[in-house]
C-alpha positions as CSV (number, residue, x, y, z in Angstrom):
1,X,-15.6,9.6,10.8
2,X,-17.2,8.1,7.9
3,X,-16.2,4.4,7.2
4,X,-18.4,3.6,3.9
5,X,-19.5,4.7,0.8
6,X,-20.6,7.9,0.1
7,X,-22.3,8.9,-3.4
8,X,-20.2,12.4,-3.8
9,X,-16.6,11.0,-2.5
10,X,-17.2,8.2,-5.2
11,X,-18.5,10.9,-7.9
12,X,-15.1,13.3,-7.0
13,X,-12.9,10.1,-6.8
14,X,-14.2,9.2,-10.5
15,X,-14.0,12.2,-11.9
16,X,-10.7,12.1,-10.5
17,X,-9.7,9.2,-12.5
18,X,-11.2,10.0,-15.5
19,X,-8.7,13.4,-15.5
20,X,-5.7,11.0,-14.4
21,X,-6.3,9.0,-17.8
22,X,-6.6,12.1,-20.1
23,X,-3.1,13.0,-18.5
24,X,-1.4,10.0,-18.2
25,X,-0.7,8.0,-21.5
26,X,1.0,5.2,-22.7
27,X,4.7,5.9,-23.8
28,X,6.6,2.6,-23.0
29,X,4.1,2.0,-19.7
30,X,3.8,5.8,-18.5
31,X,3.9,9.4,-19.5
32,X,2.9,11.9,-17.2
33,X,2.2,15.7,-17.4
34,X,5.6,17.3,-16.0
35,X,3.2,20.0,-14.4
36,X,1.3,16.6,-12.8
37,X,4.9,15.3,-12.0
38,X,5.9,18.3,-10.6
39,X,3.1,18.7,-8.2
40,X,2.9,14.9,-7.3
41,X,6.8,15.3,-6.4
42,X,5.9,18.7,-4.2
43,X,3.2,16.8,-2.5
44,X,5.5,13.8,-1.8
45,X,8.1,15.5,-0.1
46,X,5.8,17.5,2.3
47,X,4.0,14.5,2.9
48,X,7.6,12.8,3.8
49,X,8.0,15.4,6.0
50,X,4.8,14.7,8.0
51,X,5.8,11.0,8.2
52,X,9.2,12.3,9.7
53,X,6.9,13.8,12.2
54,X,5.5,10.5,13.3
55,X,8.8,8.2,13.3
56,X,8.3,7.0,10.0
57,X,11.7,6.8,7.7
58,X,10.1,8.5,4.4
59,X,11.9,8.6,0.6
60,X,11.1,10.2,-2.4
61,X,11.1,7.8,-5.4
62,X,10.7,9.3,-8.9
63,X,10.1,6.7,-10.5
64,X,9.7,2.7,-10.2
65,X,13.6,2.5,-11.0
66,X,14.2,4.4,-7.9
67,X,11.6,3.1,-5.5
68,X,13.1,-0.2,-6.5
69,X,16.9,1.0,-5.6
70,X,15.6,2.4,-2.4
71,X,13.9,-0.7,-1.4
72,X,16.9,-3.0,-2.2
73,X,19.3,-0.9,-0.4
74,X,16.8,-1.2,2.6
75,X,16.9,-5.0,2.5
76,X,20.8,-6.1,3.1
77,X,20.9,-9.8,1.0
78,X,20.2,-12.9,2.8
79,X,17.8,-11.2,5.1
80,X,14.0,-13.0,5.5
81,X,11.2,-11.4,4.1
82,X,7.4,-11.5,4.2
83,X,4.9,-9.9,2.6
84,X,1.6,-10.1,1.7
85,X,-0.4,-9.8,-1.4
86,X,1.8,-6.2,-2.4
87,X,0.2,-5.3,-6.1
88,X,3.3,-2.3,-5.1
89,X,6.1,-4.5,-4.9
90,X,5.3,-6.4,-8.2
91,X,4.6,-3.1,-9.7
92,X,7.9,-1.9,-9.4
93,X,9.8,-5.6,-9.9
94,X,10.7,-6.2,-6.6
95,X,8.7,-9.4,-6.0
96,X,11.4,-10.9,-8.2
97,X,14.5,-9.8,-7.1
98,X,13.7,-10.8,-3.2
99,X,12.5,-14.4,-4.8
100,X,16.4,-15.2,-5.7
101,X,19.0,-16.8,-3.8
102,X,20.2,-13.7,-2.5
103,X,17.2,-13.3,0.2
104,X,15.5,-15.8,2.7
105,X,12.0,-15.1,1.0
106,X,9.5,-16.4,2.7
107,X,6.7,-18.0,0.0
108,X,3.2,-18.2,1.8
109,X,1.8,-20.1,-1.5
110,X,4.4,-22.6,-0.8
111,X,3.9,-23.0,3.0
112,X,1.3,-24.2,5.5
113,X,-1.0,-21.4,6.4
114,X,-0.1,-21.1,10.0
115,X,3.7,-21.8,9.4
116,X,4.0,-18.7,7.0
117,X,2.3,-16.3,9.4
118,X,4.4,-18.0,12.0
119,X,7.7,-17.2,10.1
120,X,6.3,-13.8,8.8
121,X,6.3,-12.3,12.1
122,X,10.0,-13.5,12.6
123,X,10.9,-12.3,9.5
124,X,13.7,-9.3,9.2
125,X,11.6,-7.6,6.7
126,X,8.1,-7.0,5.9
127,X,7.0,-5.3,2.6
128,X,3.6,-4.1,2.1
129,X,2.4,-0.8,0.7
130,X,-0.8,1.0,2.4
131,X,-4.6,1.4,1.0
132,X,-4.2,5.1,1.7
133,X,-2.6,7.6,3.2
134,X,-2.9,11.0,4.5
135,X,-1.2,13.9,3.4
136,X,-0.4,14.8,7.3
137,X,1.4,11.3,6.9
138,X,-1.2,8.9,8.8
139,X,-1.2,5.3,6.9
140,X,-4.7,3.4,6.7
141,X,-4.8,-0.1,5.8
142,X,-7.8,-2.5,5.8
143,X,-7.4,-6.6,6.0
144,X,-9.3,-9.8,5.9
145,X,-7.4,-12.6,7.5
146,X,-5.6,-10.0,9.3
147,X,-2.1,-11.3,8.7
148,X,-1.0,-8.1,7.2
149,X,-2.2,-5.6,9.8
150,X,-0.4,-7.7,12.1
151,X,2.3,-7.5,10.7
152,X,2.7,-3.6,10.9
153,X,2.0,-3.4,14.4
154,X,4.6,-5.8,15.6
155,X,6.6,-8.9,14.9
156,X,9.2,-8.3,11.9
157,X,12.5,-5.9,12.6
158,X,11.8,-3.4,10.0
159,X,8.9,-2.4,7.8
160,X,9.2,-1.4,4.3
161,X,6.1,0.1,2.3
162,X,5.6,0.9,-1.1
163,X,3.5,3.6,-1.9
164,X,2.1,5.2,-5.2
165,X,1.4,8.7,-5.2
166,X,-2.5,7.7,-6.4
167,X,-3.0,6.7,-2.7
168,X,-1.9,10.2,-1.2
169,X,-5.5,11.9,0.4
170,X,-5.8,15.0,1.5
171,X,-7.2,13.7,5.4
172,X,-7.7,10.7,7.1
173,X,-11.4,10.7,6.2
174,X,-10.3,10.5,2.8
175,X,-8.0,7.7,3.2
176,X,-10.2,5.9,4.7
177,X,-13.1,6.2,2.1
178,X,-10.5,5.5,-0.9
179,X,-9.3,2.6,1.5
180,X,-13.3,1.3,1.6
181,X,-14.5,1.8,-1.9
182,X,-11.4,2.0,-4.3
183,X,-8.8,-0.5,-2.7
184,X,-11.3,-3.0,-0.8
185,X,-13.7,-3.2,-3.8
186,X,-10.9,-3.7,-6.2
187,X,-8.8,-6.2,-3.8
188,X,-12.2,-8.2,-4.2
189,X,-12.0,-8.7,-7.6
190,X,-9.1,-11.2,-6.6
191,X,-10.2,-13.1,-4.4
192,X,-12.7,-15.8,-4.6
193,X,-15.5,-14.3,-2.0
194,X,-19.1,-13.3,-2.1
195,X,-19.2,-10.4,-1.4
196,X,-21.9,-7.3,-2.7
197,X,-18.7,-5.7,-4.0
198,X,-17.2,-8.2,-5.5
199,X,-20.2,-8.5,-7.6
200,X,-20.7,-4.6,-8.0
201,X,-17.9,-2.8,-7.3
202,X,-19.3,-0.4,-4.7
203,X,-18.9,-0.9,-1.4
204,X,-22.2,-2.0,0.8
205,X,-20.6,-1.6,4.5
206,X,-21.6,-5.7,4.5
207,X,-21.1,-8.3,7.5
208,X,-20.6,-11.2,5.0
209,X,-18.7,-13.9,6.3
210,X,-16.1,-13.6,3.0
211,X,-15.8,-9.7,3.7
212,X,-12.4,-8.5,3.4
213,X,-12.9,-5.1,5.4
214,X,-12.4,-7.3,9.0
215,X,-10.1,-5.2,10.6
216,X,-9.2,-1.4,10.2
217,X,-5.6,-0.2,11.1
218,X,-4.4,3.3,11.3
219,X,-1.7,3.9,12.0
220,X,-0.1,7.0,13.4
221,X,2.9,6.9,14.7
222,X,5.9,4.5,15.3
223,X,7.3,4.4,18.5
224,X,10.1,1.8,17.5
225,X,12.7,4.3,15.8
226,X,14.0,3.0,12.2
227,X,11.3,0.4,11.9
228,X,8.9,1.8,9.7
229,X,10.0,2.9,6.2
230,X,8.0,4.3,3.3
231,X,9.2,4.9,-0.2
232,X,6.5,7.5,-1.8
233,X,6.4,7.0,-6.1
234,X,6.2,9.5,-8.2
235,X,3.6,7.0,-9.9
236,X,0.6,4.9,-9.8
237,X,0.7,1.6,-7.9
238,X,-1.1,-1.1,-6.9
239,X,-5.3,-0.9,-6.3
């Protein structure tokens, strides 16, 4: 299993790109191909199945309308929520509906460090989305300070993520080299570290003290039944 960059995944993963942006133009935020959307949708409901497969609750959302309807009907009002830095959730505006009166939301930019993470794994709900996922239905996601990963594996009643359809690979190998040099090295940009990335965009497999690639979680399966949700977008989100 490869865990860093390789020359011709980063070359295909480009390339890939590049034939995204020819297809996908700017009407009003988004236009897609319908044979593009037609495919992504086929893909996300036999990747739904897999995560059936593995105790993970999955939904087809064809659009960021409908993700966000899923999501909320997931999250009865006045439960508490954590989440980390989800690009996913603002993506599809639920960042702001969760940060009303209606929901116990629980603000790490507002709290002590340790109180947050204290409270997050309390929380009734945590949102996150993944940094890749295979189409067999196996989530990867890779974290820093750890909070996150944490978080998935145990603490909060239910888990909700928000996926784009960009982060669908075809294995786990896959997944995890998008997860290393697309999501890592763009997650970098955001954060004020110095790291070869940061200052390159490709990743260099480094053992900086500011790397964000600390711990690796795959995860599998779910043994805790109705725990794990994921609400698979007929769109691109987050990094």
């Amino acid at each position: 299993m490869v865990l860093y960059a390789e020359n011709t995944y980063l070359y295909a993963y480009n390339h890939m790109m590049i034939l995204n942006s020819i297809i996908i133009l700017i009407n009003g935020g988004h236009f897609m191909n319908e044979n593009i959307i037609k495919r992504n949708e086929l893909l996300a409901k036999s990747t739904i199945k897999e995560l059936e497969t593995r105790n993970i609750k999955g939904y087809y959302a064809k659009d960021k309308e409908e993700a966000l309807k899923l999501a909320l009907d997931l999250i009865p009002k006045g439960s508490s929520i954590s989440m980390g830095g989800c690009q996913s959730a603002k993506d599809i505006g639920l960042v702001d509906i969760i940060s009303s009166d209606d929901y116990n939301f629980i603000d790490r930019e507002k709290l002590d460090r340790r109180e947050s993470l204290i409270r997050g794994y309390d929380a009734d709900v945590f949102i996150s989305s993944v940094n890749a996922m295979s189409q067999d239905g196996i989530l990867v996601n890779i974290d820093g300070n750890s909070n996150r990963v944490s978080y998935i594996c145990q603490g909060p009643k239910k888990v909700i993520f928000i996926v784009g359809i960009n982060k669908v690979c075809p294995d786990l190998d896959y997944a995890i080299k998008r997860a290393r040099n697309v999501a890592a090295t763009t997650n970098a940009q955001r954060f004020d570290v110095n790291t070869p990335c940061k200052q390159t965009g490709k990743c260099y497999n480094c053992k900086s003290m500011d790397t964000i690639c600390c711990q690796f979680l795959i995860t599998r399966f779910s043994r805790h039944t109705d725990r794990m949700h994921l609400i698979l977008v007929n769109d691109e989100l987050g990094f």
